[in-house]
C-alpha positions in Angstrom: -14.1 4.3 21.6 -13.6 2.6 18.4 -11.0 -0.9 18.5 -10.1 -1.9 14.9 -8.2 -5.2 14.6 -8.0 -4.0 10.3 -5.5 -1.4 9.3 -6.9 0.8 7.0 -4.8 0.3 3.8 -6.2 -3.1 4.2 -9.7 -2.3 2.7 -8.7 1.4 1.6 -8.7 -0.1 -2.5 -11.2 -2.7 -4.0 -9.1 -5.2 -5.9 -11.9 -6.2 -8.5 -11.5 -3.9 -11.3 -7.5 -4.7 -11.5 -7.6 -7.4 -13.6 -9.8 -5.2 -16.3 -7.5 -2.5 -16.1 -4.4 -5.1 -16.4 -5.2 -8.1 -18.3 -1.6 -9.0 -18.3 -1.3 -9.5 -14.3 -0.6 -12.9 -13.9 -3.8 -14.7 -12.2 -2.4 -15.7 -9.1 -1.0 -12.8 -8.2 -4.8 -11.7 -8.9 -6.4 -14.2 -7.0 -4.0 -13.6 -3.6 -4.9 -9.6 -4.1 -8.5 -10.2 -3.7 -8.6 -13.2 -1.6 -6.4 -10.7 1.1 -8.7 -7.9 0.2 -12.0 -9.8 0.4 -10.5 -11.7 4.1 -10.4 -7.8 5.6 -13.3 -6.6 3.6 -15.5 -9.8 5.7 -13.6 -9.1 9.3 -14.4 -5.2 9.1 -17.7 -6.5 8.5 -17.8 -9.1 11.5 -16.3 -6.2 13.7 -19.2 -3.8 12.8 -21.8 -6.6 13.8 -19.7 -6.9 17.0 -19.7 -2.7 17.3 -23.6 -3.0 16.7 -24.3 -5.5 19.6 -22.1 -3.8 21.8 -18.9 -6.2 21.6 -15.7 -6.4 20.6 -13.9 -8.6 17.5 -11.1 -10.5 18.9 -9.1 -12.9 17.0 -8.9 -16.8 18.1 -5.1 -16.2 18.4 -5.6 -13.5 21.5 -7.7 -15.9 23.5 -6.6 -19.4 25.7 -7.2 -22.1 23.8 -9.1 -23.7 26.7 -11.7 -20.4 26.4 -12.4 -20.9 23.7 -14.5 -23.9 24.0 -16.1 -21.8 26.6 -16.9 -19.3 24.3 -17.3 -21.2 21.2 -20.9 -19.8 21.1 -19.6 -16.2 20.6 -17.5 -17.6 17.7 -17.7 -16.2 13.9 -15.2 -18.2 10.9 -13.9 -15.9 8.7 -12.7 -17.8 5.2 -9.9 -20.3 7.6 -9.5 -17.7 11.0 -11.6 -17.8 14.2 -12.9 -14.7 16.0 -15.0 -14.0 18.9 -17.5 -11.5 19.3 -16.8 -10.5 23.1 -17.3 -7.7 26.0 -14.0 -6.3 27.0 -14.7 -7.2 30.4 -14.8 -11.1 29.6 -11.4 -11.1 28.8 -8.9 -11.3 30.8 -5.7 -10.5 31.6 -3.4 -11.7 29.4 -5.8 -12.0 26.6 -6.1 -8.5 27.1 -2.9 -8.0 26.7 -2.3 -9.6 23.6 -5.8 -7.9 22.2 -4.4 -4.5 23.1 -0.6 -5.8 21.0 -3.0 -6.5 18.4 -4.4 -3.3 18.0 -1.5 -1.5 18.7 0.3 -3.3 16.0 -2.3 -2.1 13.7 -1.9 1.6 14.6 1.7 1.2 13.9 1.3 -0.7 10.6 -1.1 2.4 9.3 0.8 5.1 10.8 3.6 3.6 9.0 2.1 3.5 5.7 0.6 7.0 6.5 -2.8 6.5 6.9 
């Protein structure tokens, strides 16, 4: 099975050809569409590195922060966020727990949107 910490509307629609299409948008705005879209665009490609080496992605904020000098060799930065590249089986309990949240938060967020 699959685990996807990046909700599909998140890299469902490349940002770069908006500011052809509207020159007006003001370029902030711009800049914190594709800087959002470019962030997921980076983890989904971190995740399917992980997928490919048989591992998991799991975000620095699921995992104690004494493990994670443990585990600082599994480690990938992603623009200003942590992540691990990790068996499910290395986790444990409660960073389980919150991994699962994570994901299931993500379901909800695209079933939401209706994805």
């Amino acid at each position: 099975m699959k685990y996807s910490i990046v909700a599909p509307e998140k890299t469902a629609k490349d940002r770069s050809a908006l500011a052809y299409h509207f020159p007006s948008m003001p370029l902030v705005k711009y800049a914190k569409m594709a800087r959002e879209y470019f962030f997921w665009k980076h983890v989904e490609t971190a995740e399917n590195m992980a997928f490919m080496v048989g591992k998991i992605l799991v975000p620095a904020e699921c995992i104690h922060w004494k493990r994670k000098k443990e585990l600082q060799s599994w480690s990938v930065r992603i623009h200003r966020s942590s992540f691990y590249m990790l068996n499910k089986e290395v986790l444990n309990k409660n960073e389980l727990q919150r991994y699962e949240a994570m994901l299931h938060a993500v379901e909800d967020e695209a079933a939401a949107v209706g994805m």
